[in-house]
C-alpha positions as CSV (number, residue, x, y, z in Angstrom):
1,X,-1.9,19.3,-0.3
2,X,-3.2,15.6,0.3
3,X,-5.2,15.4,-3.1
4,X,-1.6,15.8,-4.8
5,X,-0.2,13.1,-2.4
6,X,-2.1,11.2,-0.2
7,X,-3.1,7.3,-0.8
8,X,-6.1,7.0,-1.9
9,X,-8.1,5.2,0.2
10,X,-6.3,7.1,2.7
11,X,-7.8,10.3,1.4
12,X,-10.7,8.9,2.3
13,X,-10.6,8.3,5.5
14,X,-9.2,12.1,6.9
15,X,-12.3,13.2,4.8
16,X,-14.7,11.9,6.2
17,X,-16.7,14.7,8.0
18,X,-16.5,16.2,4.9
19,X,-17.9,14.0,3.4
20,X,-20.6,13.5,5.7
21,X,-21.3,17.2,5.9
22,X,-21.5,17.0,2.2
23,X,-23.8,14.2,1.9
24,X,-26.6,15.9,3.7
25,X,-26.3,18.9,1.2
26,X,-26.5,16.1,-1.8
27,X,-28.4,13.5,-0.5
28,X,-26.9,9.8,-1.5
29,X,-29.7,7.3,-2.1
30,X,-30.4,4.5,0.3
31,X,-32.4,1.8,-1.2
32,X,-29.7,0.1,-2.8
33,X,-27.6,0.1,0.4
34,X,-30.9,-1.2,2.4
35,X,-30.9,-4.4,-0.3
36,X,-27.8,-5.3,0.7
37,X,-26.8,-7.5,3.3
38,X,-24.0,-6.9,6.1
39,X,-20.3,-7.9,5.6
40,X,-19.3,-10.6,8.0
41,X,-16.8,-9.4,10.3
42,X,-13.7,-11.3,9.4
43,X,-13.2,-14.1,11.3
44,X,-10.2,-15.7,12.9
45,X,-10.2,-18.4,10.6
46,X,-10.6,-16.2,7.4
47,X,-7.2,-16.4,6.6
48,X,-3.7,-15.6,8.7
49,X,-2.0,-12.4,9.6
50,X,-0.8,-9.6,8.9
51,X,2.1,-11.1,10.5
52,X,5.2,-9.7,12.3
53,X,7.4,-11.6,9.8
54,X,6.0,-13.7,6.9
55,X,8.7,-15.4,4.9
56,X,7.6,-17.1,1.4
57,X,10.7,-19.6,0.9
58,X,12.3,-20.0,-2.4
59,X,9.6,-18.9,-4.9
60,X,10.3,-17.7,-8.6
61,X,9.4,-14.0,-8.8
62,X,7.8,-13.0,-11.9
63,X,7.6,-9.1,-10.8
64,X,5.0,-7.4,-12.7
65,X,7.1,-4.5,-14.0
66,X,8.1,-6.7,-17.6
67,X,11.3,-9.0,-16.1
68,X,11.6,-12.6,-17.0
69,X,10.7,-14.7,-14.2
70,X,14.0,-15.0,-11.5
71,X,14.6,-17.4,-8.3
72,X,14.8,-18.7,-6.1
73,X,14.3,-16.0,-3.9
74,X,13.1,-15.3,-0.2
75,X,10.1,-12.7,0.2
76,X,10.3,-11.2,3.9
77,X,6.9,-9.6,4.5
78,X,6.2,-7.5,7.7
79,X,3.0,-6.6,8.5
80,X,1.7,-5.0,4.7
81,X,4.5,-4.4,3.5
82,X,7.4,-6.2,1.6
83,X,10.7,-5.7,3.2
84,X,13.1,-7.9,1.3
85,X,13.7,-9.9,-1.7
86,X,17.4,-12.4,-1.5
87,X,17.9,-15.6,-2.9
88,X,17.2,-18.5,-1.4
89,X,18.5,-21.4,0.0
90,X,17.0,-24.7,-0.8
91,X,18.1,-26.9,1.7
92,X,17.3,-24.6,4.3
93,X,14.4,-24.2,6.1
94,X,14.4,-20.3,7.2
95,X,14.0,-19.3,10.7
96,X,12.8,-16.3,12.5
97,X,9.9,-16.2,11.0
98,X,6.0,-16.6,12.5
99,X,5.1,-18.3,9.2
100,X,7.2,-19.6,6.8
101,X,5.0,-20.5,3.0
102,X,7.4,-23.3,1.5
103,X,7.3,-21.8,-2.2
104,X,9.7,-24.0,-3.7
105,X,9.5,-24.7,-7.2
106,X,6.2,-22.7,-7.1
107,X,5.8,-18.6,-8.7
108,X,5.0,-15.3,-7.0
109,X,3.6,-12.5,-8.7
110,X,1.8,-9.2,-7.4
111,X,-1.7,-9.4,-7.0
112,X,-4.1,-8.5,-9.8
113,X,-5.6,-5.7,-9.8
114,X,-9.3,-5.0,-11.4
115,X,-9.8,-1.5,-12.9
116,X,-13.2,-1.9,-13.7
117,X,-15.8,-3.6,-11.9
118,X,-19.2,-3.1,-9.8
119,X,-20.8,-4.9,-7.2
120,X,-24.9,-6.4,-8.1
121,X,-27.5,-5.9,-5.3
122,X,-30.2,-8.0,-5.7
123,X,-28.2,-9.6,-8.7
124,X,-26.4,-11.3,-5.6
125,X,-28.7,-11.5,-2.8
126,X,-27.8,-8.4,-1.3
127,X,-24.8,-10.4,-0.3
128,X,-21.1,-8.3,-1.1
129,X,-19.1,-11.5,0.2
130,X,-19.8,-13.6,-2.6
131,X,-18.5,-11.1,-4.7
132,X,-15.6,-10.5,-2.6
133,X,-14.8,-14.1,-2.4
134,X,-14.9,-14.9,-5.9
135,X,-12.3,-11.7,-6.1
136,X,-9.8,-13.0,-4.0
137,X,-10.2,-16.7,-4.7
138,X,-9.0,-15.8,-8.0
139,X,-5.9,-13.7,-7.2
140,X,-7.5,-9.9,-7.0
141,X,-6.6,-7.9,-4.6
142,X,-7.1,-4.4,-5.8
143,X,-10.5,-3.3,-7.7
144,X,-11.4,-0.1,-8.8
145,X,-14.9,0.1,-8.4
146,X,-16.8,2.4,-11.4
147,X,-18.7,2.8,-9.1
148,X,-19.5,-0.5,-7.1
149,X,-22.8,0.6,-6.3
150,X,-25.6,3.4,-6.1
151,X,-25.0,4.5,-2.9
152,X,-21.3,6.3,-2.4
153,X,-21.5,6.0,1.1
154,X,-21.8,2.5,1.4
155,X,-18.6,1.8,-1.2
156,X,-16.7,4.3,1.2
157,X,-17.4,2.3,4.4
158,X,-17.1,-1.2,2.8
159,X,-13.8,0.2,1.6
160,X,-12.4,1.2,5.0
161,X,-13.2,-1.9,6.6
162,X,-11.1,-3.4,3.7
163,X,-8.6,-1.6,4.4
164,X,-8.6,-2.4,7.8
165,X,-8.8,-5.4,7.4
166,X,-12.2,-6.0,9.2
167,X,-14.0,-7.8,6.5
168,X,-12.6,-10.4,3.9
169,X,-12.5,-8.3,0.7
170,X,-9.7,-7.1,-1.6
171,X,-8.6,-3.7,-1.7
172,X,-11.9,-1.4,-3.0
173,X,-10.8,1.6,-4.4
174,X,-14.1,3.8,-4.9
175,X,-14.8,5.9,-8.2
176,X,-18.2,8.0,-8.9
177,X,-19.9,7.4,-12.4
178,X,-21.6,10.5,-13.7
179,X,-25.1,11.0,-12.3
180,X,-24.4,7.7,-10.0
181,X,-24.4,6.7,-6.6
182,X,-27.8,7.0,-5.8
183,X,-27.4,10.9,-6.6
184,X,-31.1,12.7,-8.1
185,X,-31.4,14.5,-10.8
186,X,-30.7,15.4,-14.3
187,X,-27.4,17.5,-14.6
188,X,-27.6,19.1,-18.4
189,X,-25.3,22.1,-18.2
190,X,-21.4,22.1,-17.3
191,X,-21.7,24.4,-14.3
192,X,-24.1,21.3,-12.8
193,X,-21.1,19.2,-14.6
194,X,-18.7,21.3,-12.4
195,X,-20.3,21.2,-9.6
196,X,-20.9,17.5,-9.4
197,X,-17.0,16.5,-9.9
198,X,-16.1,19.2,-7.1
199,X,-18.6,17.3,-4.8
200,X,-17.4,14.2,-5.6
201,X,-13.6,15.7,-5.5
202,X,-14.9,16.7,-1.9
203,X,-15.5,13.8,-0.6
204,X,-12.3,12.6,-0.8
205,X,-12.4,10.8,-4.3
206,X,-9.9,11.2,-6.7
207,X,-11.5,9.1,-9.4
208,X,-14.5,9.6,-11.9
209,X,-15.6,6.1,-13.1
210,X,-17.3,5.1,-15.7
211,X,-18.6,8.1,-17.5
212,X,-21.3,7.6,-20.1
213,X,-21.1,9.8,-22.5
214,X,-22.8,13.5,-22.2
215,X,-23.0,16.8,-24.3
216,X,-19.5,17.3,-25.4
217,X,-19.9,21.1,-23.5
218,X,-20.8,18.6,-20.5
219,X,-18.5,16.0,-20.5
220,X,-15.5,18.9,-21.4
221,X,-16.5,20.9,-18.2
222,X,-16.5,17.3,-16.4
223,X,-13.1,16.2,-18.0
224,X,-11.2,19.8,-17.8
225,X,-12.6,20.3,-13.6
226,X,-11.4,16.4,-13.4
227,X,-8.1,17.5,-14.2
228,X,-7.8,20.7,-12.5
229,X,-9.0,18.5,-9.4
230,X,-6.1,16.1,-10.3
231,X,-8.9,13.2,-10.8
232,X,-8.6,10.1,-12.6
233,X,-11.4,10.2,-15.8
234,X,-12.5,7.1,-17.6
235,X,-15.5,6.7,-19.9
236,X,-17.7,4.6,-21.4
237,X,-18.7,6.5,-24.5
238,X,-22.1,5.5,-25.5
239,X,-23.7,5.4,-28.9
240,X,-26.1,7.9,-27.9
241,X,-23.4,10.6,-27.9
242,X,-20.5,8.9,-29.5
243,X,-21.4,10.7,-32.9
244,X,-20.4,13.9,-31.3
245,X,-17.9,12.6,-28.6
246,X,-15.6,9.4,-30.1
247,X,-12.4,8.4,-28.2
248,X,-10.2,11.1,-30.4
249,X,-12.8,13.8,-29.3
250,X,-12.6,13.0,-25.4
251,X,-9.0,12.4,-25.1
252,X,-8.3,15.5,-26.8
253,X,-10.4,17.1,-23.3
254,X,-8.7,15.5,-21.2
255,X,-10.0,11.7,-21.0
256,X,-7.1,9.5,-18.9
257,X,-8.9,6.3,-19.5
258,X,-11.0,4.9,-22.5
259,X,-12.6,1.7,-21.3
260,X,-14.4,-1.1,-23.3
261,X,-14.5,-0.3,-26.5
262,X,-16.9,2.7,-27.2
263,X,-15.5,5.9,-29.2
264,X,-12.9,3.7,-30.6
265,X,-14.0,2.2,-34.2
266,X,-16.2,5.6,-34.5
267,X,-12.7,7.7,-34.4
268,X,-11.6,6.4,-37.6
269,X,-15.2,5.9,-39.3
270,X,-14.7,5.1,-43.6
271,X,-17.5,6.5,-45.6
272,X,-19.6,8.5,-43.3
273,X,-19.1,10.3,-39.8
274,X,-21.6,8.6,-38.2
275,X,-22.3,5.2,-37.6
276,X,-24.6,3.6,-40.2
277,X,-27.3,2.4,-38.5
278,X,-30.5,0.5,-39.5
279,X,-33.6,2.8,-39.8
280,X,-35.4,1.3,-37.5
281,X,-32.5,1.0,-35.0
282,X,-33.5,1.8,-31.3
283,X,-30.8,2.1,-28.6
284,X,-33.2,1.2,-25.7
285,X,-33.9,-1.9,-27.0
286,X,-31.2,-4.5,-26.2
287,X,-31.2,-6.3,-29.0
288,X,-30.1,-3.5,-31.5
289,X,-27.7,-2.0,-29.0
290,X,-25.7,-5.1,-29.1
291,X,-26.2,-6.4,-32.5
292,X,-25.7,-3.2,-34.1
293,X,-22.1,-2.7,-32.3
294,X,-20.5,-5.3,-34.6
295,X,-20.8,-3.7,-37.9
296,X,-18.4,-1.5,-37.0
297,X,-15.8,-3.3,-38.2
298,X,-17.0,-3.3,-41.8
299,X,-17.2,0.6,-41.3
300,X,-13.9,2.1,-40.0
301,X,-10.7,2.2,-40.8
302,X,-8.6,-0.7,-42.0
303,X,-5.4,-1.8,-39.7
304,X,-2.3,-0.2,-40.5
305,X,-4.1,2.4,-42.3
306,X,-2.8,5.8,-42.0
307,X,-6.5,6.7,-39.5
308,X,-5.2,3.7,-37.8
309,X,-1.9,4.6,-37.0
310,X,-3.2,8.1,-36.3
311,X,-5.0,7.3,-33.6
312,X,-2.5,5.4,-32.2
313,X,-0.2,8.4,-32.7
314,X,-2.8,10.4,-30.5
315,X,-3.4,8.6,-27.7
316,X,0.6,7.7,-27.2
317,X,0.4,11.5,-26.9
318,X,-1.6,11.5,-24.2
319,X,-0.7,8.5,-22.3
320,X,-4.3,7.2,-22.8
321,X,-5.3,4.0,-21.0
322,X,-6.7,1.3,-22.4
323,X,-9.3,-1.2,-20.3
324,X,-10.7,-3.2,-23.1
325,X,-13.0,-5.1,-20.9
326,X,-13.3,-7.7,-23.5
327,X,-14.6,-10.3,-21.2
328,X,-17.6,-8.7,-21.2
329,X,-19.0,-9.0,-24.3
330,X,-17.7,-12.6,-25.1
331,X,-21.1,-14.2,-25.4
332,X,-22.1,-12.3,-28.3
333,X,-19.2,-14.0,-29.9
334,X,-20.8,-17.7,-28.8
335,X,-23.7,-17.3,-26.4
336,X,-24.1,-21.2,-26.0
337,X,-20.4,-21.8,-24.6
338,X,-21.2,-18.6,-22.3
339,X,-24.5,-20.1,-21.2
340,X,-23.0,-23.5,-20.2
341,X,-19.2,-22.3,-19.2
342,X,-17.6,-24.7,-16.6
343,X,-18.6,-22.5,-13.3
344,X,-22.2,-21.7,-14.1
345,X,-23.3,-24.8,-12.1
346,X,-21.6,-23.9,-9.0
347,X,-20.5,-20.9,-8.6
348,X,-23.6,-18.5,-10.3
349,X,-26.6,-17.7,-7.5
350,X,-29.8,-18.3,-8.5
351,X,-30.8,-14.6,-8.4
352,X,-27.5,-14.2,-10.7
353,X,-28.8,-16.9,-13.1
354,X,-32.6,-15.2,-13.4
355,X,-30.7,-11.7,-14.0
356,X,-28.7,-13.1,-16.6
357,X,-31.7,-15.2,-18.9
358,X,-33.1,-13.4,-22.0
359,X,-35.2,-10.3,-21.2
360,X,-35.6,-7.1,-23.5
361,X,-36.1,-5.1,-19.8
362,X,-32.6,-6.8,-18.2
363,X,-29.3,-4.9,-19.4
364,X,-27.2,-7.2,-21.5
365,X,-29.3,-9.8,-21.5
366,X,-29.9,-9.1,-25.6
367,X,-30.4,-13.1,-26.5
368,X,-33.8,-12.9,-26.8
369,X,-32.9,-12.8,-30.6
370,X,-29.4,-13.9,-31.6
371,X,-28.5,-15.8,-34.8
372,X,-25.4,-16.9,-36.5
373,X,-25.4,-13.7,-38.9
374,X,-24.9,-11.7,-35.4
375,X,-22.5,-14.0,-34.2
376,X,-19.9,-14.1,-37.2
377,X,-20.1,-10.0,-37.0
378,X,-19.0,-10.2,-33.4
379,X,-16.0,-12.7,-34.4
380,X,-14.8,-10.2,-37.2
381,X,-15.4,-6.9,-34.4
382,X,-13.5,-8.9,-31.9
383,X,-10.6,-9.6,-34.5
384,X,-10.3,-5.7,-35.3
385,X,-10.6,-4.8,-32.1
386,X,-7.8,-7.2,-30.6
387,X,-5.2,-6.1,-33.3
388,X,-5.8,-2.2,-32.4
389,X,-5.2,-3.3,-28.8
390,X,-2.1,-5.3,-29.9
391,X,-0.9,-2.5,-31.7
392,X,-1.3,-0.1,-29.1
393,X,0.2,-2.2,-26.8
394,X,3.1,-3.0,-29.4
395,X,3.5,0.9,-29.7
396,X,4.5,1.3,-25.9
397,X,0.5,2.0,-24.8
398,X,-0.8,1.0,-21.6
399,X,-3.2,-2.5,-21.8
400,X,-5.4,-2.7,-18.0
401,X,-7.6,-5.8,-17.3
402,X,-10.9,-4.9,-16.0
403,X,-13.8,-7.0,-16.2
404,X,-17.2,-5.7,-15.6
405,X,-18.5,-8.6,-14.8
406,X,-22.2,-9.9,-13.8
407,X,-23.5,-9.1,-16.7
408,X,-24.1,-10.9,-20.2
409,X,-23.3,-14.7,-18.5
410,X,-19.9,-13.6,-17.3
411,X,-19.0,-14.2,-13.2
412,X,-16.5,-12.3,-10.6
413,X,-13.3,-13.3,-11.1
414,X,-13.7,-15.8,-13.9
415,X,-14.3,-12.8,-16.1
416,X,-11.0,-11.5,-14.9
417,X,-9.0,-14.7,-15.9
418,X,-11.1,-14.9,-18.9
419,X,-10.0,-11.6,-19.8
420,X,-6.1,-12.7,-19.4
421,X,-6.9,-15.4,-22.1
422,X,-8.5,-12.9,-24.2
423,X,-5.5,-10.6,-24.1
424,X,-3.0,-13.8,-25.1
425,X,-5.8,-14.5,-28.4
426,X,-5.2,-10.7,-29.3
427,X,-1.3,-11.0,-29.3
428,X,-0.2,-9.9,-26.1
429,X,2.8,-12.4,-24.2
430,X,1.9,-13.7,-20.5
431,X,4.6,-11.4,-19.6
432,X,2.4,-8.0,-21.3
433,X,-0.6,-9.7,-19.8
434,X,1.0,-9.9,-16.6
435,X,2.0,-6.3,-16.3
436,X,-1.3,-5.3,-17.7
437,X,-3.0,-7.1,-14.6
438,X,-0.6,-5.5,-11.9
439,X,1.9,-2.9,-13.0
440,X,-0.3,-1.0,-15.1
441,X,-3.6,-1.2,-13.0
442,X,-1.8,0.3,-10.3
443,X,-0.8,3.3,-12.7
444,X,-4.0,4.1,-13.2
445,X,-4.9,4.0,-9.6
446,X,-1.7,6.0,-8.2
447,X,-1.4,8.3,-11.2
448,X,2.5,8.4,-11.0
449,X,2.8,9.8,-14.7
450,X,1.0,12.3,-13.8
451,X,2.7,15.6,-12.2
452,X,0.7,15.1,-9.1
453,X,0.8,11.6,-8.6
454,X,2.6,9.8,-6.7
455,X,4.7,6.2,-6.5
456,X,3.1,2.9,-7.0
457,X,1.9,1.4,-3.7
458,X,1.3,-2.2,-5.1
459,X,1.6,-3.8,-8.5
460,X,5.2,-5.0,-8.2
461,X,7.0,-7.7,-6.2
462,X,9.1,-5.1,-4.8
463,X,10.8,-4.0,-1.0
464,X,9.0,-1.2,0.1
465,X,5.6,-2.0,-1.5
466,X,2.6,-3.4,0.1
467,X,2.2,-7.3,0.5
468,X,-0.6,-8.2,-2.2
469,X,1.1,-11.3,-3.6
470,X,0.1,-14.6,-5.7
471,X,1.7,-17.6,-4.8
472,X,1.3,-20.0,-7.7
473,X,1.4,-23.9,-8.0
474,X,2.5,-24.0,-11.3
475,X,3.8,-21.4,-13.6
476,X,1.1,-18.9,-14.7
477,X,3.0,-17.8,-17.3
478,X,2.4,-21.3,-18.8
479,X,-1.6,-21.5,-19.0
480,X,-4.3,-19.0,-17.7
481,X,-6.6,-22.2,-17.9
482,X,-5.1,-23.1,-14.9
483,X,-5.7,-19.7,-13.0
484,X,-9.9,-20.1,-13.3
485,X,-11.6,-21.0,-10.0
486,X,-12.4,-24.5,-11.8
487,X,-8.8,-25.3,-13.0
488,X,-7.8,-26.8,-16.0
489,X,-8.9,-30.7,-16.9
490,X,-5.7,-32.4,-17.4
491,X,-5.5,-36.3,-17.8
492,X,-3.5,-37.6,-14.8
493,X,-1.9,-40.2,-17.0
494,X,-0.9,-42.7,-14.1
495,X,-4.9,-42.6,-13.1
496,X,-6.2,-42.4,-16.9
497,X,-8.5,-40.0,-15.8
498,X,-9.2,-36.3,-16.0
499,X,-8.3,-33.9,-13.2
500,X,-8.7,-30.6,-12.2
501,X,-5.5,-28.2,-11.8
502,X,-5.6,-25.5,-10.2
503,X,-2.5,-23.1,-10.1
504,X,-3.5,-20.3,-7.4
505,X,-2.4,-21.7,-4.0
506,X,-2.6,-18.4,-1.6
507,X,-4.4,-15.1,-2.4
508,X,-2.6,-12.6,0.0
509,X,-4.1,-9.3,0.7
510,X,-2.8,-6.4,2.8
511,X,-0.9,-8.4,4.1
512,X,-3.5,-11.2,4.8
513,X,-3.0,-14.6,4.0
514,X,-5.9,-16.3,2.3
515,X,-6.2,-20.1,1.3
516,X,-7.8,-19.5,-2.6
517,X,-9.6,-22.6,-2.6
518,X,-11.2,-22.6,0.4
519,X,-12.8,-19.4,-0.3
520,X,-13.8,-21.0,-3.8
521,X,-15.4,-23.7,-1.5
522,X,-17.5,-21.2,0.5
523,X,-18.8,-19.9,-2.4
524,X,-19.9,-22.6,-4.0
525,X,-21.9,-23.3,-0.3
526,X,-23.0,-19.8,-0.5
527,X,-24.7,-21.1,-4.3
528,X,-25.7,-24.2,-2.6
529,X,-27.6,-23.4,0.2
530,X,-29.1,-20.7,-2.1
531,X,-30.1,-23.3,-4.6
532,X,-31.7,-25.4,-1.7
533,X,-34.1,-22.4,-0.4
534,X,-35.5,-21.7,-4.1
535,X,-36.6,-25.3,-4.2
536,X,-36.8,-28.0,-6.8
537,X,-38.2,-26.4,-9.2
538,X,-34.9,-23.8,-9.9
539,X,-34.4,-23.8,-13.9
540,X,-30.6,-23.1,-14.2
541,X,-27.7,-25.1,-14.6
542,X,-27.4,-28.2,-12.1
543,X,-24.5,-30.6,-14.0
544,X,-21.6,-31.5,-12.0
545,X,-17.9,-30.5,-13.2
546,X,-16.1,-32.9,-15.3
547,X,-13.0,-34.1,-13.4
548,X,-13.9,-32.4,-9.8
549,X,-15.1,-34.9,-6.9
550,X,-18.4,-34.3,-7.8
551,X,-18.5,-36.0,-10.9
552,X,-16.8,-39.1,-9.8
């Protein structure tokens, strides 16, 4: 049966008249897809390939699956797919080949996969290549989209021409979030839980994104059909249900994924059962959603106590996923370095910018109000909350980088690296950080622990799987500074000034190769020329990057 063993974007495609015959019977909103701009057709100078035989010569592999890094080696790549891995020779120039990448003394690694993301409409002009761009300039070439948008129909075509490569875009692998995807109406009662994952089942998804928390008889029927329909289930488990559904509570139904970090610290609560939360606390308005969070680290469970290790215990038992997202919330940690991080001046649209200043009626944007008191709480949460990922991790638990990203002052793809740094301040070696970003993002896309999943597709450097590969400048093992579209400022000490370096020379996608920096560059024209039609009176950051050709 092809939902036990088909690709997934695959599964897609042969259901597509399902799908469409399904559609009319649960109508998929339009006005999102309508805000939105078309894809540009790729063009014949976006990037080269597939090819008939694309040889990277004498790279150091750092796989993705946990081995030390080992070279050099020669990477034969056919088409999309990887066909062989042998050492190399240095001192000669292989043949036979319609492109040869000269990858000496320079790394290859898989290509990162996102497992948590969404595209912005109006956020971003309506315009999905910016997005795209910023994803592959940075290295992704797989994200899980939870969903990536309102309309379902719209993330299924955008993900075919992916595929196809008929559009310059990373992999898109398309999840439904409950009551999502431009779908009406209020679904209260698991039989309307039951019948929503069988319609999304139907149309050829085998993911259910990000999940906000419901009635615990809701979100069982939801998690329980998930699994009889061999779906993937992740969840965001809000405070407005998290006093009756925590992390422990939803695993136990069936819950594959936990993502940021919601249902965790109110599992293992000290004191009370609930959350202590100010009187006059209200979670619609911004403000207290976000600065009422942090507490929660003066009110649970201590590290290494025995709830602690509990919890641990449980999820181990269940092969529970954990997709911190961590990026996400940074700012609440330090909202000025958010506000004024290196790539807000060139690489944030204008539209982005508005979307992301203070305003109680914007989601996330909560700093309408923030003071130090707030900010100290969010340095102790994120301290807890790293060392329970840490020990998770330590226990043999799966770590995924996601990054949720236009939101709260965090971009596409910088999120994602910033993520990688976040993960190396919590404990983790680049080695853990580098399997969580490849190996263990495409477990929870392929499902192979799972008795009907199947093999890995991507996510290792590996003969026989497909061609998304990193081909680094410098080791990234060494510095995820360097890994940020903006590089890392090192002083060039023969110049005395500083520089940028930037370690991520080609981005290679189903078998695509794509120059990383010149889609960086279109980007920041994409910002430009959007900076030049809303005039000179745009209020957002206009300072040029230390140590790029702009500043000198």
């Amino acid at each position: 049966m092809d939902s036990m063993h088909g690709n997934p974007v695959c599964r897609m495609f042969r259901r597509a008249a399902v799908a469409v015959a399904l559609l009319m019977v649960f109508p998929v909103g339009s006005a999102w897809a309508q805000t939105m701009q078309p894809t540009p057709p790729r063009g014949a100078n976006d990037g080269g390939g597939p090819y008939n035989r694309l040889l990277i010569w004498g790279a150091t592999v750092i796989d993705g699956a946990g081995s030390p890094p080992f070279g050099p080696m020669n990477i034969l790549v056919q088409g999309n797919n990887i066909v062989s891995i042998t050492p190399a020779d240095l001192n000669k120039r292989p043949e036979n080949a319609d492109r040869v990448i000269d990858a000496r003394g320079e790394y290859v690694t898989p290509g990162f996969i996102d497992v948590h993301d969404h595209l912005g409409d109006t956020k971003i002009d309506g315009n999905a290549s910016y997005v795209y761009k910023l994803w592959l300039g940075h290295g992704i070439t797989t994200v899980k989209g939870v969903p990536f948008g309102p309309d379902l129909a719209w993330d299924l075509n955008q993900s075919k021409l992916s595929e196809e490569n008929k559009i310059v875009a990373p992999r898109l692998v398309v999840c439904s979030g409950w009551l999502g995807n431009g779908e009406k109406g209020q679904f209260e009662t698991p039989d309307q839980a039951r019948a929503w994952v069988e319609h999304i089942n139907k149309l050829g998804i085998n993911c259910m994104g990000e999940l906000f928390s419901m009635y615990p008889d809701v979100e069982a029927a939801v998690l329980q059909t998930a699994d009889k329909l061999h779906m993937w289930t992740q969840s965001h488990l809000s405070q407005n249900h998290v006093g009756r559904m925590t992390a422990a509570d939803a695993v136990k139904l069936g819950l594959d994924e936990v993502t940021h970090f919601y249902g965790i610290f109110e599992s293992m609560l000290t004191g009370h059962s609930i959350q202590d939360f100010p009187l006059d606390y209200n979670y619609n308005n911004e403000y207290d959603r976000f600065s009422k969070v942090a507490p929660l680290w003066k009110q649970s469970a201590e590290p290494g106590s025995q709830p602690w290790q509990d919890l641990i215990k449980l999820f181990l038992k269940h092969d529970t996923v954990l997709s911190p997202t961590m990026t996400i919330y940074l700012a609440s940690r330090n909202p000025m370095a958010a506000r004024n991080a290196d790539w807000m001046s060139e690489y944030v649209l204008p539209s982005l910018w508005q979307f992301f200043e203070p305003n109680p009626k914007s989601h996330g944007s909560y700093f309408y109000h923030w003071t130090s008191a707030d900010e100290a709480d969010w340095h102790h949460f994120y301290t807890k909350w790293m060392q329970f990922i840490k020990d998770y991790n330590d226990a043999g638990g799966r770590i995924t980088v996601g990054e949720d990203t236009a939101f709260i002052y965090q971009v596409d793809g910088f999120g994602y690296i910033q993520e990688l740094a976040l993960l190396q301040e919590a404990g983790l070696t680049p080695l853990e950080i580098i399997r969580a970003a490849t190996l263990n993002g495409a477990e929870t896309i392929f499902m192979p622990r799972k008795p009907w999943g199947k093999p890995i597709e991507y996510g290792v450097v590996r003969p026989g799987k497909k061609a998304d590969l990193l081909v680094f400048r410098q080791n990234p093992l060494t510095d995820f500074n360097m890994l940020y579209g903006t590089g890392a400022l090192r002083l060039d000490e023969k110049t005395g000034k500083a520089e940028r370096v930037h370690a991520l020379q080609y981005t290679i996608s189903k078998g695509v190769v794509y120059d990383s920096q010149k889609l960086l560059a279109e980007v920041r024209e994409m910002v430009a020329e959007a900076k030049r039609k809303a005039g000179p009176n745009l209020d957002m950051p206009h300072v040029p990057l230390a140590g790029s050709a702009d500043s000198k």
